[in-house]
C-alpha positions, 0 to 999 in steps of 0.5 A: 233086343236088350230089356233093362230092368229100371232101377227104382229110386229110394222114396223119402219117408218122414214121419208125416201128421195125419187125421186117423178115423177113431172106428175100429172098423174104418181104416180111413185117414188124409194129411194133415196139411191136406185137411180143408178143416181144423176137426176133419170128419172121416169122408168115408163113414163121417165118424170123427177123426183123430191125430196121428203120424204115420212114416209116410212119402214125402208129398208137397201141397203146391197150394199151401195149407189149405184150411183157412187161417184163424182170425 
C-alpha cells in the first residue's frame, strides 16, 4: 500500500480584535465579534476584560455580530 502524506493548507492569519482578561494569572480571551457584550467578563475567573489584537485564523461568524445594536 502507498500512504501519502497530505499537504497541509497554509491557514490565513489577519490581525484579529480580541477581549483579553487584564489578570495576570488568567490567560482567558474570545473575539471580538463573538462577544454577546459591548464589556464582556472573563468566563473563566469573571475579572473584566480588556481590548487587544492578536494574529490569529481567519473565522467567519455566520450569525453576525452577535451583541445587540445601540439604540
Amino acid at each position: 500500500m502507498y500512504f501519502r502524506k497530505k499537504q497541509d493548507e497554509e491557514l490565513v492569519q489577519e490581525n484579529t480584535a480580541v477581549w483579553t482578561c487584564e489578570k495576570d494569572d488568567c490567560k482567558g480571551w474570545m473575539r471580538d465579534n463573538f462577544s454577546f457584550e459591548d464589556q464582556p467578563t472573563c468566563p473563566i475567573c469573571s475579572s473584566p476584560m480588556k481590548r487587544d489584537t492578536k494574529m490569529l485564523p481567519v473565522v467567519a461568524n455566520p450569525t453576525g455580530d452577535p451583541k445587540p445594536e445601540a439604540k
